[in-house]
N, C-alpha and C positions, 0 to 999 in steps of 0.2 A: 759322310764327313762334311760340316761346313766351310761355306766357302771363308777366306781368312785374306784374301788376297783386294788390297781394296780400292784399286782401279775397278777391277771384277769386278765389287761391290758396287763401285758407282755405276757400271753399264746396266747390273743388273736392277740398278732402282731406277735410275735415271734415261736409260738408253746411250746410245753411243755419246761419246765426247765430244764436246764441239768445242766453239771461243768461247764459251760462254758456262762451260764446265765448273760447278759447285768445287767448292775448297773439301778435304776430309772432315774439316770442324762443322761444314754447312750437313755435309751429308751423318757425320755422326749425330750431331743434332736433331738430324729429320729423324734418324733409327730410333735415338733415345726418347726424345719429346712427341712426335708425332706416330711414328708406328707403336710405342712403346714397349719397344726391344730393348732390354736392359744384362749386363753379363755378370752370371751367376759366378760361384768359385769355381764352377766344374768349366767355365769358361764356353757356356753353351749358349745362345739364347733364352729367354723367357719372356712369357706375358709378362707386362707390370700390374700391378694389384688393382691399380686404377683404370688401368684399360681393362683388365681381367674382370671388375663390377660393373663395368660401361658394360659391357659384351652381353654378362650374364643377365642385365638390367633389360637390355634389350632384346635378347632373347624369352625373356619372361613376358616382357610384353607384348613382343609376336603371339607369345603363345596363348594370352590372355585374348588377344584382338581374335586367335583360330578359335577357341574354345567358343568366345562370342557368338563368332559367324557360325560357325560346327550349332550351336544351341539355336539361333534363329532357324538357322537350315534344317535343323532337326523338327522344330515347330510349326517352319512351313509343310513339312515332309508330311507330319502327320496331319496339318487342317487338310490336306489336298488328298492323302489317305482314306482318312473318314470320310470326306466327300465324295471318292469313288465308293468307299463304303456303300454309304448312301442312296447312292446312283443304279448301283448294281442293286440294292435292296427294293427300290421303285421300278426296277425294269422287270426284277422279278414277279412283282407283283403285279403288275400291270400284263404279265408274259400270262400267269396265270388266271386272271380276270379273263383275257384273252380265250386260253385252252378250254377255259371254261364256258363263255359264251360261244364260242363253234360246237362245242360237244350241244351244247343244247341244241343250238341251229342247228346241227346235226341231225336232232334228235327230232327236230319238228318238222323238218324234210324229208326223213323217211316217214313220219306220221303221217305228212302229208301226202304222200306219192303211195301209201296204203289206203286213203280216204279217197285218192284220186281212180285210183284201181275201182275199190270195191264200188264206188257210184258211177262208172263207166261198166261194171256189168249189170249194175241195178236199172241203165238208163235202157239198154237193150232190153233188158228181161219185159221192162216195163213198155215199153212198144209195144212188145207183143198183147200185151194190157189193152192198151190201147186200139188195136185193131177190133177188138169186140171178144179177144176170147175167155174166156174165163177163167180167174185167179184163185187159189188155191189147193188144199190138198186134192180135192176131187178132177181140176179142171184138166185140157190135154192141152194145156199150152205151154211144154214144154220145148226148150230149146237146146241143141247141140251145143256141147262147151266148145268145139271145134266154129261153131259159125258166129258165138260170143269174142272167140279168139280171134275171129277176122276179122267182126266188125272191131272192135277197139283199141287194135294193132297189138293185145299183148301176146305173151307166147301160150300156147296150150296149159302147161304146167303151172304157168302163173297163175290166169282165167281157172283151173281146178284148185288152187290152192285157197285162195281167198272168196271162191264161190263155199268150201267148205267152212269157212271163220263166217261168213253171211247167214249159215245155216243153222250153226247155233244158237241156243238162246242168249249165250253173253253177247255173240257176234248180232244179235238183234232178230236173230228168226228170219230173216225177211227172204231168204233162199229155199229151195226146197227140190232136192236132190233126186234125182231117178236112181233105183237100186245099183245100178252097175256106177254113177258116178261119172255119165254120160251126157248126161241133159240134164239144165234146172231149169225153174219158173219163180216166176216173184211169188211170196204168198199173200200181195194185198198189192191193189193198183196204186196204191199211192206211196209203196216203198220209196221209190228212189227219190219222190220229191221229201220224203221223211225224214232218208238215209244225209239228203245235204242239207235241210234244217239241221239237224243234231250234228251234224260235224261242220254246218259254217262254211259250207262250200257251194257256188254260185252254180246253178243247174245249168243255165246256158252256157257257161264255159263247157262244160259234161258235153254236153249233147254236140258243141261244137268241135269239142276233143273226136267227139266221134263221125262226125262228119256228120250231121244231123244239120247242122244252122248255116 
């Protein structure tokens, strides 16, 4: 129920009453012209039509000034977007140039540490070249894979694995294996210096790998 009492009325627009207390004609005034409270037949309040367009006017154009800001923000939203887009499209790419250059370095690292092996037992074999005795299929200068495998620190298993790739012809011939797969020999004195021409590998390091230098 509306308030109708209008002392009331005045406390409640004006606050308490002092000296200095508005007349009913000052404060009806203020309700009629300034709030634009006007009384209907049903004797209730209402908007006035003119504050009722003011209201609506300015609601419009809040909401014109939101849409605004909403569409820049939207437009900032996506430059900043597509720019992580972007970013993440370059990281990826970059990630995989990456994966890809290790796989190779990978790949020429074990190449390597293969090239390092089998000229570390070509460097041994060929000592024994060197002391005078004789190279080839015919000669007895065969060596233990067990004293291959001490002199060049690797393990048994290794030293017969890659003495076996040596003794093939893809592997270059350059081994040549005792029936049991016990002992080899070079089969030319100048393997091992042959074996690091062709793969690019510095013979004194070899020989220093092996305590030789």
């Amino acid at each position: 129920m509306g308030e109708t009492n209008p002392d009331r009325m005045i406390r409640l627009y004006f606050g308490q009453p002092g000296d200095q207390r508005p007349t009913k004609e000052e404060v009806s005034k203020f309700i009629t012209n300034e709030m634009g409270l006007v009384r209907g037949d049903d004797k209730e309040p209402q908007w006035s039509k003119g504050i009722g367009e003011l209201i609506q006017r300015g609601m419009e154009a809040e909401q014109g000034l939101l849409d605004s800001v909403n569409h820049d923000e939207r437009e900032r939203l996506q430059e900043l977007e597509d720019k992580v887009d972007n970013y993440r499209a370059q990281v990826q790419r970059l990630k995989t140039q990456l994966d890809r250059q290790r796989g190779e370095e990978s790949h020429l690292d074990a190449a390597d540490r293969v090239h390092r092996i089998e000229a570390s037992i070509l460097e041994v074999l060929c000592q024994n070249e060197a002391v005078g005795q004789h190279a080839g299929p015919r000669g007895m200068n065969y060596i233990e894979l067990y004293d291959i495998a001490r002199k060049t620190g690797y393990e048994f298993n290794t030293v017969l694995q890659y003495a076996r790739t040596l003794s093939r012809p893809e592997g270059g011939g350059h081994v040549q294996l005792d029936d049991y797969d016990e002992k080899a020999k070079a089969t030319s004195r100048d393997a091992f210096e042959t074996y690091c021409e062709a793969t690019n590998i510095d013979p004194d390091h070899i020989r220093r790998q092996n305590g030789e230098l």
